[in-house]
N, C-alpha and C positions, 0 to 999 in steps of 0.2 A: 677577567670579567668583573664589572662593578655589582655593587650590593642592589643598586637600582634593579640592572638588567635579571639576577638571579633570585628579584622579588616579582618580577613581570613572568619570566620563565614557569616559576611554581604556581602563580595565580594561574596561570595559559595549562598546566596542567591539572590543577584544579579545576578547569572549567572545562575541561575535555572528560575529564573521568566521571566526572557529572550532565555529562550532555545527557538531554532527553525531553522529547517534544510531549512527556505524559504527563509525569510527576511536576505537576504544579496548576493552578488555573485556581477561579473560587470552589468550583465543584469540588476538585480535588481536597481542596482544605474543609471542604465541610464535612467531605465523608471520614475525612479524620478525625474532628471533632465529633464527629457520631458513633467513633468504635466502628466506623465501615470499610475503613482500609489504614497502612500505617504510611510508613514512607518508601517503602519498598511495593507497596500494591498488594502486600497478603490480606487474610479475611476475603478471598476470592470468593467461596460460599457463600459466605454470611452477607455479601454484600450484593449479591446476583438475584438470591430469595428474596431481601427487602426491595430492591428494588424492582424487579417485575412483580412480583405480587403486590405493591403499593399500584402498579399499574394495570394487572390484570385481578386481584380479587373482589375489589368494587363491583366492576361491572358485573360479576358473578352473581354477585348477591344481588345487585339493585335488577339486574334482567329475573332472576329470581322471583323477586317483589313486587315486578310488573309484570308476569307475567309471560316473559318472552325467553322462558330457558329456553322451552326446547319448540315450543308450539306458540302458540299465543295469537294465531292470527297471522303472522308476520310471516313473508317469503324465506325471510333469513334471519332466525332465532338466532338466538347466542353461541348454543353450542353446536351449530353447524359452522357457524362462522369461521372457517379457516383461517383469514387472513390477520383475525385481532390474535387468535390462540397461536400461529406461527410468530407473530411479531414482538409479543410481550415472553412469550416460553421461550422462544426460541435468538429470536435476533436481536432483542435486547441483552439474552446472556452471553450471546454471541460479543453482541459488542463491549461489552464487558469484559468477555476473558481478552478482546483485540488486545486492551490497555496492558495487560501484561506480556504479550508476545511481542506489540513493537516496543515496547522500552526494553525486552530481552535482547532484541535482534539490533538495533539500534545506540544503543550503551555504548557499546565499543566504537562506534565509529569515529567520533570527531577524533579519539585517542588513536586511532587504527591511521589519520593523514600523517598526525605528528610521529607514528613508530616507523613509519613507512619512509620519512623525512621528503614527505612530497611538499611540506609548507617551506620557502624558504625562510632563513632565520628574521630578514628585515621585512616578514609580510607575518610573523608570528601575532602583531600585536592585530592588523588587521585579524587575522583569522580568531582572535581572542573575542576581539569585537564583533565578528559575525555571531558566538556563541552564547554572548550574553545578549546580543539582540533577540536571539532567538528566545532566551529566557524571559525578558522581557513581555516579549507577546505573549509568550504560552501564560504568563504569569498577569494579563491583563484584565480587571474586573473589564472597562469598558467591552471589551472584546464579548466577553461572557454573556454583557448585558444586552447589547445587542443580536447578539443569537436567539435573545429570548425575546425581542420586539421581532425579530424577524418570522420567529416559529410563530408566534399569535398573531403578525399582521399580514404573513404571506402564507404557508405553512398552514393553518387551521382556516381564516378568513375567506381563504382565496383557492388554495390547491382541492384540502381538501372538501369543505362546504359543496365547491364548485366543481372538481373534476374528477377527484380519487371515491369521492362516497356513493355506494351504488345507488342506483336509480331505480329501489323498489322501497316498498316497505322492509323495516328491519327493526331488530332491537333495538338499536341505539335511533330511532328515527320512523316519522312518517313523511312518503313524497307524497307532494302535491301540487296543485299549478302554481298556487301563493309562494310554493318553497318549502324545503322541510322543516317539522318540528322535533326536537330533541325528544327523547323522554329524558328521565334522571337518567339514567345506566348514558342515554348518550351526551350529557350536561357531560359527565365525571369524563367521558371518553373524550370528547371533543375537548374540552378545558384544563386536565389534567394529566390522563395516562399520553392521549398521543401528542401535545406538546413536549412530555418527558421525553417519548420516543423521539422526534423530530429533532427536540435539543442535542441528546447526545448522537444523535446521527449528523448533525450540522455542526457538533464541536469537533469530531472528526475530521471533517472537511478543513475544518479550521485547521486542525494539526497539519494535516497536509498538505496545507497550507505553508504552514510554519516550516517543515522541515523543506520544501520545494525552496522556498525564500531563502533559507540556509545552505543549502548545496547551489544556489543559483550565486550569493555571495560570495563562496568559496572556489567556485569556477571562474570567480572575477579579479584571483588572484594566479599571479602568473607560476605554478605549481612544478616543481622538480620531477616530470616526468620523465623516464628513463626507455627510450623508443625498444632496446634488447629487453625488458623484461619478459618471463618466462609466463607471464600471466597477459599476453597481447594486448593489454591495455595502459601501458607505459607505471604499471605500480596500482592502478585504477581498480584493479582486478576483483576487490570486496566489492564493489558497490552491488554489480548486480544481484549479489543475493541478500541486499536489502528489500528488493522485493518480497520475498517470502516474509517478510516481517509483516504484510499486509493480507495475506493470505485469509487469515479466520473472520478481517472486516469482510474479503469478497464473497467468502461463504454467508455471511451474514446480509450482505445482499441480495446473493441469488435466494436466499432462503424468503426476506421480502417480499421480490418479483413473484416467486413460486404460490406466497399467498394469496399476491391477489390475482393472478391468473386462475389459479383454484376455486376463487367465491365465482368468480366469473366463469367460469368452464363446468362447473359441477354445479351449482349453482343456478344461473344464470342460462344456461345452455350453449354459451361460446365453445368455440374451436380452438386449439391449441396454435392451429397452424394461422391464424387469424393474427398472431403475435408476435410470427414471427421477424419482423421487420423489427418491433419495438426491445424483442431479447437480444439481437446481432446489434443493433442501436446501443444498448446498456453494455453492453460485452463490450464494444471499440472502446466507449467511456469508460469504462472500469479502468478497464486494462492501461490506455493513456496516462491514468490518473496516478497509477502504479509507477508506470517507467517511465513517463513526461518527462519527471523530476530529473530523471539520470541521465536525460541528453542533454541538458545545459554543460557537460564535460566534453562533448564530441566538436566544438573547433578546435580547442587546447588537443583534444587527440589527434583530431587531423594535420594539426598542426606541427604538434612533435611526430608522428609520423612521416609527414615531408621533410623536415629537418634529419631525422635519422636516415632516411631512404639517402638523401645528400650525403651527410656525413659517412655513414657507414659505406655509401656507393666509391668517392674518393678513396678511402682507407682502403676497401680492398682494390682498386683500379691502383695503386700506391705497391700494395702488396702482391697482387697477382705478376704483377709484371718486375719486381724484385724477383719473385719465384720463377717466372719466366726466364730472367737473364741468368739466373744462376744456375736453373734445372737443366735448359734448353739450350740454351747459346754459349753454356763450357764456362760460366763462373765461375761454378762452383772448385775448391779447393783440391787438386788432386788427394789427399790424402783425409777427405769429410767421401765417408757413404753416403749413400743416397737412402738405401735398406736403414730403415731405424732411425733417420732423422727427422728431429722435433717439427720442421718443416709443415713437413705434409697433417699433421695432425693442427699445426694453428690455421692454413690453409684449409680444411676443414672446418674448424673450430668458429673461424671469420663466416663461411660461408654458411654457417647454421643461425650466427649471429645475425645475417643479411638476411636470410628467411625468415628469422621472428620480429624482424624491423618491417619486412614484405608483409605480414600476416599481422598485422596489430591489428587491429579491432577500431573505428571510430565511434561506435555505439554500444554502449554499455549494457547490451541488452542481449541476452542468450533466446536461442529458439525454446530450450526444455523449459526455461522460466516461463515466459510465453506461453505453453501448451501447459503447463502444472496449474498457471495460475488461473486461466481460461476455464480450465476443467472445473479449478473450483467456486468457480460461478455459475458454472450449468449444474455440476452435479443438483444442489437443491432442486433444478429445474426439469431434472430426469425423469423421474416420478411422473408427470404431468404427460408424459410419452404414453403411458397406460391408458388415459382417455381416447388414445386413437387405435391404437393395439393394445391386442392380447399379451401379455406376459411369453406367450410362446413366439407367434409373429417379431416382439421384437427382439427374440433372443437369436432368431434364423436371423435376420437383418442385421444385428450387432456382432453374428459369426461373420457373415456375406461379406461384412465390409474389414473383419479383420485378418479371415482366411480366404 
């Protein structure tokens, strides 16, 4: 091996032990330079307080100052307001601690192709290059900066002014036919807290982005799948529970959805069942968004799985009928048992191997993950079931349908 090749090897390892679609971007470098996170993502506290409260204690004060705590006039005071107090309390720290659980759950992987030896050696350097593109992106001001033209040109301007802002009088706002007017508390909210919100919910996207783009690359490499491994997905067998690496963004979603269903339903006088198209809507979405990324591996599996079904079909059609001419038709050696020969045990052995060739897997996708990760979208969404029953009624229904 030259000096060249055992300088490319270490960097390719270097760049797997460092994969990670979190630790980097400008946000990330600013919360550094602010004592709000190090290189590793600690200061989890410290950095969850400053930041929803930079986004929820304003408004406190200024609906205070105007008048609209709790009364004021206004349909929907501040502190009824569900959906600002779940999204700043809740789904912003939510999305906050995500940052640490997918670079927990995701760390190991691009290191987890090369221990597995599913990259071949002359596709190492691509798959090097997939890694540092990856880096790349996550690591781009432009990137960044346009999430923030997006969040004030589409995102404030447009979603929400025009679709997500109720349609009464409130603290942050009066309707009218001309259109609403802001007061301060909804200057700060509209301009500041829910672009912050907005940003890091669309720099997400972004990641996932990133890592989809990363796994879509490395399925573009022709991977040393092994069709007998004992995990049905030819060596594949981690990815799926790369899903749960996104797990506490989906809670932070349903936790979202749950608020503004709430302003509207407790609020507003809406029905819960009135939504239901739009929550089975966000669930496919969700969930796609989750495991999308993991089918870009299923023609390579379909693939070595027809390959194996071949191969292995020959081998034993090869082998079955050696054991035929020799068990069955008097080849065998007068003086070889039959009792106690290694025979019958590779004969076996083969045909457990053709069973897990039979049973491979081409989607990288489990039903439990599916059903865990579903749940934790709805649970925030639970709660909002009390609007239409009683706490008893839905405990007979939740037996009904389990016993």
């Amino acid at each position: 091996m030259t000096s060249t090749t055992r300088k490319t090897n270490h960097e390719l390892l270097q760049s797997a032990q460092n994969f990670s679609v979190v630790l980097g971007g400008p946000l990330f470098q600013l919360l550094r330079r602010a004592h709000l996170s190090d290189d590793s993502l600690s200061l989890l506290r410290k950095r969850i307080i400053v930041i929803a409260l930079f986004a929820w204690l304003p408004l406190l004060v200024l609906s205070a100052l105007e008048g609209h705590l709790w009364g004021g006039g206004v349909a929907v005071p501040f502190l009824k307001d569900m959906e600002v107090h779940i999204r700043f309390l809740v789904a912003v720290p939510l999305l906050i601690v995500a940052e640490v659980e997918v670079n927990r759950r995701l760390l190991p992987i691009a290191q987890t192709f090369l221990d597995r030896n599913l990259i071949p050696e002359d596709a190492e350097s691509r798959f090097d290059d997939s890694i540092k593109s990856a880096f790349r992106l996550r690591d781009s001001v432009l990137a960044e900066v346009l999430i923030i033209v997006a969040v004030y040109a589409v995102g404030v301007l447009i979603v929400w002014r025009h679709y997500t802002a109720l349609d009464a009088d409130t603290w942050y706002g009066s309707s009218s036919r001309t259109g609403s007017e802001l007061s301060l508390a909804g200057l700060w909210y509209g301009y500041v807290s829910l672009p912050l919100f907005q940003f890091l919910l669309v720099r997400w996207y972004f990641r996932i982005f990133i890592w989809t783009r990363f796994l879509w690359q490395v399925s573009r490499i022709k991977l040393s799948l092994v069709p007998t491994h004992p995990d049905r997905l030819g060596g594949l067998g981690f990815l799926p529970a790369t899903a749960y690496a996104f797990g506490v963004l989906l809670i932070a979603h349903g936790a979202m959805v749950a608020a503004q269903l709430a302003n509207r339903i407790i609020l507003l006088g809406a029905n819960l069942f009135e939504f239901r198209v739009e929550i089975a809507v966000m669930l496919v979405f969700l969930l796609f968004v989750v495991f999308g990324p993991l089918l870009v591996f299923s023609p390579q599996l379909a693939s070595a799985r027809r390959i194996g079904l071949r191969e292995y079909g020959t081998l034993a059609e090869r082998y079955v009928r050696d054991f035929d001419r020799k068990w069955l038709r008097g080849g065998a050696p007068d003086d070889e048992a039959f009792v106690g020969s290694s025979d019958i045990q590779s004969l076996a052995d083969l045909g457990n191997s053709f069973e897990v060739v039979r049973s491979m897997r081409i989607i990288p996708v489990t039903r439990d993950a599916l059903i865990q990760l579903a749940a934790f979208v709805l649970v925030p969404i639970a709660p909002l079931a009390l609007t239409i029953w009683s706490l008893e009624d839905l405990a007979k229904k939740l037996f009904g349908i389990l016993f």
